[in-house]
py3Dmol code that shows the C-alpha trace and the ligand (Angstrom):
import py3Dmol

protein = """\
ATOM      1  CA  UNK A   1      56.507-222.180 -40.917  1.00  0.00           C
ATOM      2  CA  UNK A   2      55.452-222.881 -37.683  1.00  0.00           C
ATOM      3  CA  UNK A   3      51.613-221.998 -37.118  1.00  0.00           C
ATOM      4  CA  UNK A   4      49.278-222.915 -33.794  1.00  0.00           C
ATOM      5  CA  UNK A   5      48.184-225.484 -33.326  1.00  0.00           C
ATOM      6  CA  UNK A   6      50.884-227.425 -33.854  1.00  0.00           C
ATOM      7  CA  UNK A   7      51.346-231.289 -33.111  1.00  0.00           C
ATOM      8  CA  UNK A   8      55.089-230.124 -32.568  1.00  0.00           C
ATOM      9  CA  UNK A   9      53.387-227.627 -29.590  1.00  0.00           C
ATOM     10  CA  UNK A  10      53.648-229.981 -26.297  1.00  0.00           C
ATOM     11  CA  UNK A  11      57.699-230.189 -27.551  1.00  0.00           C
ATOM     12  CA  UNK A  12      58.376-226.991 -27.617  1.00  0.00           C
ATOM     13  CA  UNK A  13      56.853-225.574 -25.346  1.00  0.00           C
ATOM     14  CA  UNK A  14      57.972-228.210 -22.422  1.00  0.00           C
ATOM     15  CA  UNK A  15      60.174-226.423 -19.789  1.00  0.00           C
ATOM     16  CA  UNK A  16      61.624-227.907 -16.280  1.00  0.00           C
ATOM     17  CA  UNK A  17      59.862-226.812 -13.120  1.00  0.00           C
ATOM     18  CA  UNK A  18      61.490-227.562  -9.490  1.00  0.00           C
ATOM     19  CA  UNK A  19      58.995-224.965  -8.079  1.00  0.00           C
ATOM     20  CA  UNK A  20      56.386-228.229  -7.810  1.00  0.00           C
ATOM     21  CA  UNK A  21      53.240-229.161  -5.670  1.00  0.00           C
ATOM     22  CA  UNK A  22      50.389-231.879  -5.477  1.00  0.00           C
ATOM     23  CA  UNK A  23      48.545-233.434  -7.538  1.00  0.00           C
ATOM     24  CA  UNK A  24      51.217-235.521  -9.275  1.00  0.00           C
ATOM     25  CA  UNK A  25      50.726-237.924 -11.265  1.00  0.00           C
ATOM     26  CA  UNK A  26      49.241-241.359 -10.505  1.00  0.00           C
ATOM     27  CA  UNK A  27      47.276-244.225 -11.788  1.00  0.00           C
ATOM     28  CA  UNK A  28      46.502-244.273 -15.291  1.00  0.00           C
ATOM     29  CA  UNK A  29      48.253-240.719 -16.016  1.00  0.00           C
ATOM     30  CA  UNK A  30      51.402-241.716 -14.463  1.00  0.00           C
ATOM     31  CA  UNK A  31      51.071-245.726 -16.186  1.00  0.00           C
ATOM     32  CA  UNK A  32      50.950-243.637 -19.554  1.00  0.00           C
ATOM     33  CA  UNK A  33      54.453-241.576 -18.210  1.00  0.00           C
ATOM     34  CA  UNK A  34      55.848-244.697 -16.844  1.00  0.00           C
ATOM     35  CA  UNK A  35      54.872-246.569 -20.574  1.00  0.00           C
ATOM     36  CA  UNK A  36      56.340-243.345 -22.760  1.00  0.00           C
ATOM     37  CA  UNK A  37      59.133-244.152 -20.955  1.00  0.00           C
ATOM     38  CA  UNK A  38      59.797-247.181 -22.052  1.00  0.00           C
ATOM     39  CA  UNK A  39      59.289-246.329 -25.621  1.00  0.00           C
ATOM     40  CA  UNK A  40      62.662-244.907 -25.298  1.00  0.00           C
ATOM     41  CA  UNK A  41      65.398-246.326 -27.698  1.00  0.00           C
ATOM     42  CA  UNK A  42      67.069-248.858 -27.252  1.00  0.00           C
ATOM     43  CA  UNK A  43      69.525-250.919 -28.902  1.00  0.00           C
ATOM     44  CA  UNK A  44      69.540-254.706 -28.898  1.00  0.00           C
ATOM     45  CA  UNK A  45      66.684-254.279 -27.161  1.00  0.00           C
ATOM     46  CA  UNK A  46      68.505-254.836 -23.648  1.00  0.00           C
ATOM     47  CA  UNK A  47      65.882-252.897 -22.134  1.00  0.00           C
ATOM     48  CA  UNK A  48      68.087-251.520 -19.249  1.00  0.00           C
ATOM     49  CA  UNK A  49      65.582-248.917 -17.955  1.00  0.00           C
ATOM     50  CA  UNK A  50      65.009-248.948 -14.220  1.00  0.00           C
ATOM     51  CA  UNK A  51      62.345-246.522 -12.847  1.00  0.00           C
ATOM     52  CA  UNK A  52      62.376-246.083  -8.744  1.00  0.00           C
ATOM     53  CA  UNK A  53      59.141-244.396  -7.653  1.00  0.00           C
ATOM     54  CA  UNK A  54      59.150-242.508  -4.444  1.00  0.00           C
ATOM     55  CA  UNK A  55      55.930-240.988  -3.096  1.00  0.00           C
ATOM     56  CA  UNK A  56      53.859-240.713   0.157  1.00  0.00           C
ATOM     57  CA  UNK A  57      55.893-241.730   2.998  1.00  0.00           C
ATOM     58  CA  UNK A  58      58.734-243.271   2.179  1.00  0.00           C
ATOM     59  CA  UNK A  59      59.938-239.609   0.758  1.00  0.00           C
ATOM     60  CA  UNK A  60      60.671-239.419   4.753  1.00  0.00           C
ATOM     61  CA  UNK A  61      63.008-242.180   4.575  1.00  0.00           C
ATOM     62  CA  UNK A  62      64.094-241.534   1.055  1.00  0.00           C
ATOM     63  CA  UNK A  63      65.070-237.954   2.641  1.00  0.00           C
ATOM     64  CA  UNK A  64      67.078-239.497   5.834  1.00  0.00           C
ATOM     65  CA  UNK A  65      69.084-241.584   3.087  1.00  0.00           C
ATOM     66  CA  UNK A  66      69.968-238.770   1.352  1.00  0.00           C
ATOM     67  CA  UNK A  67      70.861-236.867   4.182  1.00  0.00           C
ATOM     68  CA  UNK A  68      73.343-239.809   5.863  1.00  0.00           C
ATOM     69  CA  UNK A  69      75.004-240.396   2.422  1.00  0.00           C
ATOM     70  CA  UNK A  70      75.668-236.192   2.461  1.00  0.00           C
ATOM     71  CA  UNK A  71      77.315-236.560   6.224  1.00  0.00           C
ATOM     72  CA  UNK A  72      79.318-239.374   4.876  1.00  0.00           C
ATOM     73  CA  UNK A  73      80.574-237.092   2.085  1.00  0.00           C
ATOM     74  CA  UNK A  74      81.026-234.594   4.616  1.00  0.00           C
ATOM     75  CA  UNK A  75      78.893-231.895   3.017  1.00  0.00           C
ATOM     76  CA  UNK A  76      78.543-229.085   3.886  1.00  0.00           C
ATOM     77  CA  UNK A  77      75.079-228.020   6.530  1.00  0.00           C
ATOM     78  CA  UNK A  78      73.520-225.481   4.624  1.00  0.00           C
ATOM     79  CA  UNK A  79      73.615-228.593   1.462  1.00  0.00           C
ATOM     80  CA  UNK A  80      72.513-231.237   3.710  1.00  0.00           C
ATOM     81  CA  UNK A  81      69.970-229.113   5.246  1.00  0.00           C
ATOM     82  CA  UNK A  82      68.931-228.622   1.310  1.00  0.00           C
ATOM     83  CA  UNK A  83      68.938-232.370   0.666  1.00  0.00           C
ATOM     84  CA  UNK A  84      66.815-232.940   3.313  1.00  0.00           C
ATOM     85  CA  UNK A  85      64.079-230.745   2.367  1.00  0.00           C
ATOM     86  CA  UNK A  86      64.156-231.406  -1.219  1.00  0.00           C
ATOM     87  CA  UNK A  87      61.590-235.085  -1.223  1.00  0.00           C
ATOM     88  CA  UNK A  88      59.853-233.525   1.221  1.00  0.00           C
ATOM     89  CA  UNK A  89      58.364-230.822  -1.075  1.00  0.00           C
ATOM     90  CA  UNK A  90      58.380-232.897  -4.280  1.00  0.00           C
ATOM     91  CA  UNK A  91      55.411-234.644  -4.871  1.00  0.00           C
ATOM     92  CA  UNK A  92      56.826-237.767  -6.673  1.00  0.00           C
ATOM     93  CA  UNK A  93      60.421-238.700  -7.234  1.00  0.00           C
ATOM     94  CA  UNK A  94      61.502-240.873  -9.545  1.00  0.00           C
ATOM     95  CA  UNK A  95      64.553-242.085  -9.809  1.00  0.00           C
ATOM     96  CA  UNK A  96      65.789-243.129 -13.176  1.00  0.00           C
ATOM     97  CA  UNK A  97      68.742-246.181 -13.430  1.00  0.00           C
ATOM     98  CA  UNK A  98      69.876-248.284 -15.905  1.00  0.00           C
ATOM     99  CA  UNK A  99      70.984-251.715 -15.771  1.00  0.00           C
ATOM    100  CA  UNK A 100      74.200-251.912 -17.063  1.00  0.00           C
ATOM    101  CA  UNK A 101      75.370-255.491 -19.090  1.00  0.00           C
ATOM    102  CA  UNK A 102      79.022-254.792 -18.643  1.00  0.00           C
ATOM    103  CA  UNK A 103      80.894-256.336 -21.488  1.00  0.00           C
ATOM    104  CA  UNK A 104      78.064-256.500 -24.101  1.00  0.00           C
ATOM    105  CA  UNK A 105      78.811-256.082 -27.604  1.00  0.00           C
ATOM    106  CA  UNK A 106      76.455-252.623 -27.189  1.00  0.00           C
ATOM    107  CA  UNK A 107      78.648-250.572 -25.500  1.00  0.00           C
ATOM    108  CA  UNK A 108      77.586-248.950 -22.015  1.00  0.00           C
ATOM    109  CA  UNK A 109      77.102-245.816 -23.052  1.00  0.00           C
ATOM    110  CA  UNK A 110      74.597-246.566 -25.266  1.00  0.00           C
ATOM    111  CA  UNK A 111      72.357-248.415 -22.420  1.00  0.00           C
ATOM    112  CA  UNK A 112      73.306-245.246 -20.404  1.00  0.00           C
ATOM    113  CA  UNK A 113      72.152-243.018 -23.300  1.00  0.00           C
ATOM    114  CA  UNK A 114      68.964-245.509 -23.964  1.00  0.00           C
ATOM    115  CA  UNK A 115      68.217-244.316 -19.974  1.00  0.00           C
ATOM    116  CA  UNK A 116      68.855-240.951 -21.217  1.00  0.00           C
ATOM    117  CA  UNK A 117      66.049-240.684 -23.370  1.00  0.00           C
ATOM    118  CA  UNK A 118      63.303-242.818 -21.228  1.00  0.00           C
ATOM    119  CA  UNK A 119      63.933-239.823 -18.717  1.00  0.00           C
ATOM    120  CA  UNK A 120      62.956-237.679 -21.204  1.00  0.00           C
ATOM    121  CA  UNK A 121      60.269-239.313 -23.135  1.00  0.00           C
ATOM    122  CA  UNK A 122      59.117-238.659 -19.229  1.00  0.00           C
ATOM    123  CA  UNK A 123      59.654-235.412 -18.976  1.00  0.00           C
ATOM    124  CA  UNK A 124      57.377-234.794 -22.323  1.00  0.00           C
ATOM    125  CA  UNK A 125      54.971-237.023 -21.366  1.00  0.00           C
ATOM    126  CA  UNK A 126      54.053-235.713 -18.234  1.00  0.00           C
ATOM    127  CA  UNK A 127      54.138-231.936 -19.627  1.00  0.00           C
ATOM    128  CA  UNK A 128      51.895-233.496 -22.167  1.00  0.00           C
ATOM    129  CA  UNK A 129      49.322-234.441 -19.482  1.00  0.00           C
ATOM    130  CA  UNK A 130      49.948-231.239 -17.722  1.00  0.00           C
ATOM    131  CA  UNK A 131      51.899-231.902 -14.683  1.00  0.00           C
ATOM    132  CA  UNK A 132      55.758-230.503 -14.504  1.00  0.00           C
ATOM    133  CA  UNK A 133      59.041-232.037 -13.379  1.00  0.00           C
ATOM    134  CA  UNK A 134      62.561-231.460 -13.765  1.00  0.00           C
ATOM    135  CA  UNK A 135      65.832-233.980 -13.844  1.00  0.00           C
ATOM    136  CA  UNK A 136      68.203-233.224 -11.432  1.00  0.00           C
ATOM    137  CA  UNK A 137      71.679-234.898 -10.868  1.00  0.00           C
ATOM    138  CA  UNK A 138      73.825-233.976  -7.969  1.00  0.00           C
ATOM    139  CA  UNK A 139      75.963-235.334  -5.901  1.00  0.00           C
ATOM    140  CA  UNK A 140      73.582-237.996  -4.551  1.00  0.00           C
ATOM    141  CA  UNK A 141      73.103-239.279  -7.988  1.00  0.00           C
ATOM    142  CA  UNK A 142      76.771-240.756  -8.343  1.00  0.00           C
ATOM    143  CA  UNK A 143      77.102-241.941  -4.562  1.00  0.00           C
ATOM    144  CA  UNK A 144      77.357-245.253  -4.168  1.00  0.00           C
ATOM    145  CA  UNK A 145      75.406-245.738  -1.143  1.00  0.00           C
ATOM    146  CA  UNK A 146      72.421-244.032  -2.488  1.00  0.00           C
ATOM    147  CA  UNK A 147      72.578-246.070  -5.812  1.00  0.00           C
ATOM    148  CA  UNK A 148      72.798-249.184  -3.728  1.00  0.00           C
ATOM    149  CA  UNK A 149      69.264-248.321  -1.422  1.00  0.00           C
ATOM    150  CA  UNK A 150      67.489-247.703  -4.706  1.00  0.00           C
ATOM    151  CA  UNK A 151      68.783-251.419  -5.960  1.00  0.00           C
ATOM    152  CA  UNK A 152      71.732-249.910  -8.231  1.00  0.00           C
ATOM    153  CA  UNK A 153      74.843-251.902  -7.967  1.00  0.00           C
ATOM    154  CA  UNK A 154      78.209-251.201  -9.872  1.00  0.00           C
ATOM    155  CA  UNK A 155      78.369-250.836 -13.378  1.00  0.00           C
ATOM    156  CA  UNK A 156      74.308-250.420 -12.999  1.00  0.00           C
ATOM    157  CA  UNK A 157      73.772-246.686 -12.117  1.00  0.00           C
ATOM    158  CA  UNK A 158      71.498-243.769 -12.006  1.00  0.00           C
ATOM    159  CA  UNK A 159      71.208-241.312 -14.380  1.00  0.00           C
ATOM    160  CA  UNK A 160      69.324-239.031 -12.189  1.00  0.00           C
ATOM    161  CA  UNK A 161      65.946-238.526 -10.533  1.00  0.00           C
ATOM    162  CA  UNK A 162      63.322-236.839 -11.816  1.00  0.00           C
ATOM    163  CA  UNK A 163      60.920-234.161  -9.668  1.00  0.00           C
ATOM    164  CA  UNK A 164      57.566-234.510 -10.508  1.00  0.00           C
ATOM    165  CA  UNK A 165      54.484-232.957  -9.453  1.00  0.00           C
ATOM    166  CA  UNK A 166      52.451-229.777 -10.585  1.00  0.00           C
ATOM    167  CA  UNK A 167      53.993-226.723 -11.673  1.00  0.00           C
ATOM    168  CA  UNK A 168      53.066-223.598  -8.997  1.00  0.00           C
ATOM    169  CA  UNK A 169      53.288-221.385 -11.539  1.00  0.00           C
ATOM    170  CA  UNK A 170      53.833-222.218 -15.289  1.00  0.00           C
ATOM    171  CA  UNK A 171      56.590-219.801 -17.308  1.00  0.00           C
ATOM    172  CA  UNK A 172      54.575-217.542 -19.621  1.00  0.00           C
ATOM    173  CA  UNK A 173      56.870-217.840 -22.270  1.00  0.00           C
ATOM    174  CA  UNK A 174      57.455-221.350 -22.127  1.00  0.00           C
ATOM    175  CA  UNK A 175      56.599-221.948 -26.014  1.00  0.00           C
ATOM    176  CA  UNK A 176      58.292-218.294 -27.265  1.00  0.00           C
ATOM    177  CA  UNK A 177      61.281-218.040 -28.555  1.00  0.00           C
ATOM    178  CA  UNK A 178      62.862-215.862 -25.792  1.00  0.00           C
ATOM    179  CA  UNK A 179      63.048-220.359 -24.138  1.00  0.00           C
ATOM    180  CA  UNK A 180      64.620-221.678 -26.989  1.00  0.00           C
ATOM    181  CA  UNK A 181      67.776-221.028 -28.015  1.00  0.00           C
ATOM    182  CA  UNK A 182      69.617-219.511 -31.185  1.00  0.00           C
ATOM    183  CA  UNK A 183      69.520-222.788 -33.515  1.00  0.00           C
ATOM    184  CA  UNK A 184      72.199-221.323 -36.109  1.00  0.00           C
ATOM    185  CA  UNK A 185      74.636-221.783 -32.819  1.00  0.00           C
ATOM    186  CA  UNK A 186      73.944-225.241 -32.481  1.00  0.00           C
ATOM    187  CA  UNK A 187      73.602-226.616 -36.291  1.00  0.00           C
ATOM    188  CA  UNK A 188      75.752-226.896 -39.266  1.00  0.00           C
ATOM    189  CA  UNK A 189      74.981-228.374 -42.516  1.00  0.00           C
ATOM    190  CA  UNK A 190      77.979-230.474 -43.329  1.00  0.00           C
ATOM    191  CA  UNK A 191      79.269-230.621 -46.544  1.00  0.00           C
ATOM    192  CA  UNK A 192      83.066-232.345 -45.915  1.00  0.00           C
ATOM    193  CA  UNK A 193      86.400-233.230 -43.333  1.00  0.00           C
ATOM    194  CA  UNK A 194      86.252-230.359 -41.156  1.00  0.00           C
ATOM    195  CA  UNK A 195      89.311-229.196 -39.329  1.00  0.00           C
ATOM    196  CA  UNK A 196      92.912-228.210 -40.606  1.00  0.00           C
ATOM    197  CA  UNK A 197      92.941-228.267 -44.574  1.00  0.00           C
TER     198      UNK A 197
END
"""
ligand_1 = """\
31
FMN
C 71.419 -235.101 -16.895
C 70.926 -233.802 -16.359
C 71.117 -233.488 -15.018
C 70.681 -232.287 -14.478
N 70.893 -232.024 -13.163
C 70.465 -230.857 -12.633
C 70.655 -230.585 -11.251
O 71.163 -231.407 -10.489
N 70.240 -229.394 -10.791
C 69.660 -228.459 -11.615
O 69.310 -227.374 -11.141
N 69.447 -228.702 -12.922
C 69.822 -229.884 -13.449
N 69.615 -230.149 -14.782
C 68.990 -229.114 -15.623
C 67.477 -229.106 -15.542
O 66.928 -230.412 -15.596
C 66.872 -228.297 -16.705
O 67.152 -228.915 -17.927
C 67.384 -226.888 -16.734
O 66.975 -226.232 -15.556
C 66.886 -226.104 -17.965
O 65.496 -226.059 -17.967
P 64.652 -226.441 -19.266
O 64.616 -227.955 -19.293
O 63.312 -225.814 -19.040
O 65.353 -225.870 -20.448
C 70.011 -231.352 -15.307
C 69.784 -231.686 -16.661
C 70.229 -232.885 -17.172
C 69.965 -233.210 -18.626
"""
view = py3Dmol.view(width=600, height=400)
view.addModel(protein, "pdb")
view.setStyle({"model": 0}, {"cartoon": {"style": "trace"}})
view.addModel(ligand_1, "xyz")
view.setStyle({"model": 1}, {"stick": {}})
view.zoomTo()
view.show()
């Protein structure tokens, strides 16, 4: 039974936030982010997390790189006009990569999955501490010319970016159950083969 407080509380009640403004984190808040991060798991301890902070300034340039890889891809206006506001009104980006061993006996996926779970041992951490943040993918995430200006290079890659700041306003119902879904649709206890018989 699940009574308040609960050390399981800061879990379930984390939810993503893209409406974000200042402060975000820094210093010794966003060391202990950056550190929960790297607690991540990780096998044969190839430690292939890569963590890309972008804050301050260089969002403006971070924004113009995003914005010539979109022309290249020919997108759209109304997304490139998107693109290009998005670092703008994030406080802190990070961009989350791993660095791929191609050929290792651990299979990439696994160092892509290890990634995986550093971005969210991220997103926890930070809710922990009370900021927000949100991964997002995209487009941008899988283009080449945007993995290669935050030091990505083929078979290394990003797994995404995550927004971080302050949430404007929090979701009331963040910890109730209306947030979580229905967990008999998403667990079975197996007891044998299943499939044809
Ligand atoms: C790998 C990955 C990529 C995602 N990319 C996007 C994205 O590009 N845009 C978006 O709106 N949500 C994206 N999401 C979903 C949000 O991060 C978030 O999980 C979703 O809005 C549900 O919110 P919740 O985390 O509070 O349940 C992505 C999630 C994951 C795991």
């Amino acid at each position: 039974m699940h009574t308040s407080p609960h050390p399981l509380d800061p879990l379930l009640s984390r939810q993503s936030s893209n409406a974000l403004e200042d402060p975000a984190p820094e210093g010794a808040d966003l060391d202990l982010i950056l550190d929960a991060g790297l607690r991540a798991p990780d096998h044969g301890r190839l430690r292939p997390w890569r963590f890309v902070l972008i804050r301050g300034e260089a969002r403006l340039a971070f924004s113009d790189c995003l914005v010539a890889a979109a022309r290249d891809r020919q997108a759209p206006q109304a997304q490139i006009d998107r693109i290009r506001a998005w670092p703008l009104r994030t406080p802190l980006l990070i961009g989350i990569g791993a660095q791929i061993r191609a050929g290792h006996p651990i299979p990439e996926i696994e160092q892509m999955l290890s990634a995986g779970a550093a971005a969210m041992n991220m997103l926890n951490a930070l809710h922990m501490l009370g900021y927000a943040g949100m991964w997002v993918t995209g487009a941008n995430t899988y283009d080449p010319t945007v993995n290669a200006a935050l030091g990505f290079e083929a078979p290394s890659r990003l797994v995404g970016f995550l927004a971080v700041g302050t949430a404007k306003a929090p979701s009331p119902d963040a910890a109730g159950p209306a947030a979580r879904p229905d967990r008999l649709a998403h667990v079975v206890d197996w007891s044998g083969p299943l499939g044809a018989s």
